[in-house]
N, CA, C and O atoms as a GROMACS GRO file, in nm:
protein
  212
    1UNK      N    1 -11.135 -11.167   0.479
    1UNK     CA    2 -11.101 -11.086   0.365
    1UNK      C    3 -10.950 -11.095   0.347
    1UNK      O    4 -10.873 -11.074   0.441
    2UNK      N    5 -10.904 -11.129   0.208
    2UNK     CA    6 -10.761 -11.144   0.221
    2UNK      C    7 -10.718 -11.061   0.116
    2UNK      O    8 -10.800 -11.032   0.028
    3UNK      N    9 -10.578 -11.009   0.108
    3UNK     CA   10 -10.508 -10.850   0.093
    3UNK      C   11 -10.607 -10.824  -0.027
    3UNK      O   12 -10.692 -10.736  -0.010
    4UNK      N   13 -10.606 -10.894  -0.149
    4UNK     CA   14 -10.640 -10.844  -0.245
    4UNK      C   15 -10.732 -10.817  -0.255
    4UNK      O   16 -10.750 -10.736  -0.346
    5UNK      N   17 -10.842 -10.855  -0.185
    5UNK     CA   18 -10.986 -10.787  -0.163
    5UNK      C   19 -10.979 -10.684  -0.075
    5UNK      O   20 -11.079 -10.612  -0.073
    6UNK      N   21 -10.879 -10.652   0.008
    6UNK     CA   22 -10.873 -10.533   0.072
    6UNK      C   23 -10.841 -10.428  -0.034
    6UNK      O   24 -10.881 -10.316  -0.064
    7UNK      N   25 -10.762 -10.504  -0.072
    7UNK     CA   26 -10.695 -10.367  -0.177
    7UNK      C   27 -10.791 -10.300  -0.294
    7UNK      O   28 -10.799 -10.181  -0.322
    8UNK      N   29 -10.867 -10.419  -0.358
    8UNK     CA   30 -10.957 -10.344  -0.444
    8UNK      C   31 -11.109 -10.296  -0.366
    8UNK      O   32 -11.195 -10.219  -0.408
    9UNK      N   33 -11.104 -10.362  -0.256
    9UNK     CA   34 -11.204 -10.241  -0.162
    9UNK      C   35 -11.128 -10.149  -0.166
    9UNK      O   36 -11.193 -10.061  -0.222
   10UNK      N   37 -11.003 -10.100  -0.137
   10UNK     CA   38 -10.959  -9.944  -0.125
   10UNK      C   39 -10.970  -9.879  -0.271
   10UNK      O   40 -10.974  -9.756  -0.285
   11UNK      N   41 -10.975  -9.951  -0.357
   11UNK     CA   42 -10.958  -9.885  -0.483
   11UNK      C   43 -11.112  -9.835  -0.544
   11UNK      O   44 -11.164  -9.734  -0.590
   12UNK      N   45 -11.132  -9.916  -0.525
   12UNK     CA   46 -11.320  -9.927  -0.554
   12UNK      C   47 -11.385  -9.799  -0.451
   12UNK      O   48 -11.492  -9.750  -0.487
   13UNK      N   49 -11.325  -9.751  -0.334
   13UNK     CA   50 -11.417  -9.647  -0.252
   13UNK      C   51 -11.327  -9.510  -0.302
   13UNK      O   52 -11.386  -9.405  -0.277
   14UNK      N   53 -11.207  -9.495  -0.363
   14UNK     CA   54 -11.170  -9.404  -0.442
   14UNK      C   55 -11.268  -9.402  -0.516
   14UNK      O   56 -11.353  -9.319  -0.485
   15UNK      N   57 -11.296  -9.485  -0.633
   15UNK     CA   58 -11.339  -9.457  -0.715
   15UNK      C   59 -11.506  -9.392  -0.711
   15UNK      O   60 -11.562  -9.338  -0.806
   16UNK      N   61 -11.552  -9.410  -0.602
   16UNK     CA   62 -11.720  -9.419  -0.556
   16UNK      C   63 -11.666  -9.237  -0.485
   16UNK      O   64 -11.714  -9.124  -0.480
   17UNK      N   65 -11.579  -9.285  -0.455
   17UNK     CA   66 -11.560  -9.087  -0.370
   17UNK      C   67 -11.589  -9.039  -0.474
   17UNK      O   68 -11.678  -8.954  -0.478
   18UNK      N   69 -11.518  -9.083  -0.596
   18UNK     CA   70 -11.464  -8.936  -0.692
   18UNK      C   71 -11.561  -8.971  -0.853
   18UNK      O   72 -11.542  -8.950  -0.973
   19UNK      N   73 -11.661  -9.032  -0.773
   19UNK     CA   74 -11.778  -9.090  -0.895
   19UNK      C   75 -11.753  -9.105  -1.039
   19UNK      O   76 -11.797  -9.048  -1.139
   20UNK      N   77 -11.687  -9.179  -1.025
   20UNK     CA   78 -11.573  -9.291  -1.140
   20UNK      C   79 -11.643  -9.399  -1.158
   20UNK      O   80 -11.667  -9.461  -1.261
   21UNK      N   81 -11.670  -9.414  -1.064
   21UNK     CA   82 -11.719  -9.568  -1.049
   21UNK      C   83 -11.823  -9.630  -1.157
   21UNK      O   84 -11.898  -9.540  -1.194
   22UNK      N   85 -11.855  -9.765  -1.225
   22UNK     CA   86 -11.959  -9.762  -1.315
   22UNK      C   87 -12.042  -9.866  -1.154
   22UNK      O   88 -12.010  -9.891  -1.037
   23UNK      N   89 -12.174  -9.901  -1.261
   23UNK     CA   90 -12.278  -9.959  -1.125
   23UNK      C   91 -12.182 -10.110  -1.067
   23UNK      O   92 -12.170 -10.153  -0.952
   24UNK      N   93 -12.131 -10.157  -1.183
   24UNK     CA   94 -12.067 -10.300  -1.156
   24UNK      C   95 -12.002 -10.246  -1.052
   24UNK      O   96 -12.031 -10.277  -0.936
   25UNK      N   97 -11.906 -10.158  -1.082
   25UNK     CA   98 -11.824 -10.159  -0.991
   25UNK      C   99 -11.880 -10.126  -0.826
   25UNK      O  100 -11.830 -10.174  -0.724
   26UNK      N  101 -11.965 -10.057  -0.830
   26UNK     CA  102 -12.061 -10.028  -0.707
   26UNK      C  103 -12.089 -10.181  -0.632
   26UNK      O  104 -12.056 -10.203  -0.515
   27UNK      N  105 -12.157 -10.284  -0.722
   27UNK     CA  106 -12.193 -10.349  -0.653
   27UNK      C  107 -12.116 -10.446  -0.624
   27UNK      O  108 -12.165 -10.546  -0.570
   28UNK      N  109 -11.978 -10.441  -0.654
   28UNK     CA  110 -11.852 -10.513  -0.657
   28UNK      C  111 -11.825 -10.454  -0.518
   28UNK      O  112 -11.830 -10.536  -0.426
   29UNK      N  113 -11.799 -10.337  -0.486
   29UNK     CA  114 -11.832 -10.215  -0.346
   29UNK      C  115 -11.863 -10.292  -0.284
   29UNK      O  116 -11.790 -10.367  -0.218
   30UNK      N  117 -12.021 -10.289  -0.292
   30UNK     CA  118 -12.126 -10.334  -0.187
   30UNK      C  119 -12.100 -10.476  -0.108
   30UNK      O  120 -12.109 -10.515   0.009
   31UNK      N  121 -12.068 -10.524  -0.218
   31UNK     CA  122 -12.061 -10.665  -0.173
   31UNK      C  123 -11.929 -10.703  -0.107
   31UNK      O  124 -11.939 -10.795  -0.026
   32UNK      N  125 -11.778 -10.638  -0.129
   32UNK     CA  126 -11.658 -10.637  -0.040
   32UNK      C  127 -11.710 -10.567   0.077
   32UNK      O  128 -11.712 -10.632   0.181
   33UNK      N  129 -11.753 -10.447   0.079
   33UNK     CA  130 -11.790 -10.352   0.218
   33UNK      C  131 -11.843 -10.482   0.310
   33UNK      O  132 -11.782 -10.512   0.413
   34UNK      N  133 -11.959 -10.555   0.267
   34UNK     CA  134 -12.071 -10.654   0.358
   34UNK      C  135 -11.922 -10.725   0.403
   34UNK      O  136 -11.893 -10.711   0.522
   35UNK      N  137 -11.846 -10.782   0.337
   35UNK     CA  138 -11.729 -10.904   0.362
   35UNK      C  139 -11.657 -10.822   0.465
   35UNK      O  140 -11.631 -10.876   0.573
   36UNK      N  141 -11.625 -10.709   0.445
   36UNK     CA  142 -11.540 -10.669   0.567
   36UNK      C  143 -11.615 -10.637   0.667
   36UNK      O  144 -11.549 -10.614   0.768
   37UNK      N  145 -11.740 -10.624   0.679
   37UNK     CA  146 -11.826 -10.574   0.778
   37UNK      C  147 -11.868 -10.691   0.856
   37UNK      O  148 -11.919 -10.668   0.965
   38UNK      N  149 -11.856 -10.798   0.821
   38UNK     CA  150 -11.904 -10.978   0.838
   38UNK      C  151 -11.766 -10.984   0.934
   38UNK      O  152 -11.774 -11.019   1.052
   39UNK      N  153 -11.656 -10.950   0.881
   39UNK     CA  154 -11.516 -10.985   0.936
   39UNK      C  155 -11.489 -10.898   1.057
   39UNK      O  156 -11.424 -10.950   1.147
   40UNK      N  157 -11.532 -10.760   1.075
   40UNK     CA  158 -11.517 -10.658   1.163
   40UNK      C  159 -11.604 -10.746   1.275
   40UNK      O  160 -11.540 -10.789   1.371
   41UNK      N  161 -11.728 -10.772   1.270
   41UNK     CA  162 -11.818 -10.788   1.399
   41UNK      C  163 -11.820 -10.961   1.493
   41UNK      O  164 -11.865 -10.999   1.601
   42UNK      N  165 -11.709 -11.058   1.322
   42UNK     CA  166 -11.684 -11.173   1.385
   42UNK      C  167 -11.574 -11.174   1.481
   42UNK      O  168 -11.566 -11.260   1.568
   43UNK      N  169 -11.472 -11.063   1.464
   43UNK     CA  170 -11.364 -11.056   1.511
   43UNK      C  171 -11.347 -10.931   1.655
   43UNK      O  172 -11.256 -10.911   1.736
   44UNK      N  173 -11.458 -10.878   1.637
   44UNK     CA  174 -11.529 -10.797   1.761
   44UNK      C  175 -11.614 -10.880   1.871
   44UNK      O  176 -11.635 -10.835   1.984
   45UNK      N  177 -11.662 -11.011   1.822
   45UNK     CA  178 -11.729 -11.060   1.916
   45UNK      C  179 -11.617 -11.200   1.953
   45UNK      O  180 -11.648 -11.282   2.039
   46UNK      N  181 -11.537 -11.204   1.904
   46UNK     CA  182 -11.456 -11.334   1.858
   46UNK      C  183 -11.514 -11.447   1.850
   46UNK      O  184 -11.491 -11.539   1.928
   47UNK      N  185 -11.609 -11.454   1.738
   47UNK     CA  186 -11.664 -11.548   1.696
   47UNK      C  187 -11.802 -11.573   1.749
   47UNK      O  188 -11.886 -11.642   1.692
   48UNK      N  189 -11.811 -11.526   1.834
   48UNK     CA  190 -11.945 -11.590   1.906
   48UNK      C  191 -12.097 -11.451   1.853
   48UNK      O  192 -12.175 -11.398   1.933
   49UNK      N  193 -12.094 -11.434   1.744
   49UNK     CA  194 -12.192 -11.364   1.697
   49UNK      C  195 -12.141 -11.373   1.569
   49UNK      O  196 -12.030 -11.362   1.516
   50UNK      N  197 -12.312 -11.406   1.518
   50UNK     CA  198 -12.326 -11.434   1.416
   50UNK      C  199 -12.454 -11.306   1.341
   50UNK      O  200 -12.567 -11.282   1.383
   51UNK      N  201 -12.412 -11.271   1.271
   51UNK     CA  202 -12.498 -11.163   1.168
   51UNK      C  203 -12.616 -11.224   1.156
   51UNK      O  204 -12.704 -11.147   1.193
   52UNK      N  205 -12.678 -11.372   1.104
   52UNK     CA  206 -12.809 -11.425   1.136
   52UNK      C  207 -12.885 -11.435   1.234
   52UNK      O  208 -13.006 -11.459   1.223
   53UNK      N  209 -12.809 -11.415   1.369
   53UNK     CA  210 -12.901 -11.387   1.481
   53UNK      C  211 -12.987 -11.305   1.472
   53UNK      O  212 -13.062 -11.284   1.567
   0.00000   0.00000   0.00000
């Protein structure tokens, strides 16, 4: 994940707090959250786990 997708993940979960958000933007959400969540557990296992297991 690189800054600018961090950044509009931070902007995008404001907006979902304070139910602003339209659905696009939700699933714009959904789909950065999975990317950082892919990046959290590759970098927790350092590499050697893979989410398809």
């Amino acid at each position: 994940m690189d800054s600018l997708e961090f950044d509009r993940l931070n902007l995008l979960s404001e907006k979902a707090l304070r139910d602003t958000a339209t659905s696009t933007e939700l699933a714009e959400f959904n789909q950065l959250l999975t990317i950082w969540d892919t990046a959290s557990e590759v970098n927790l296992f350092n590499g050697k786990y893979s989410p398809e297991d």
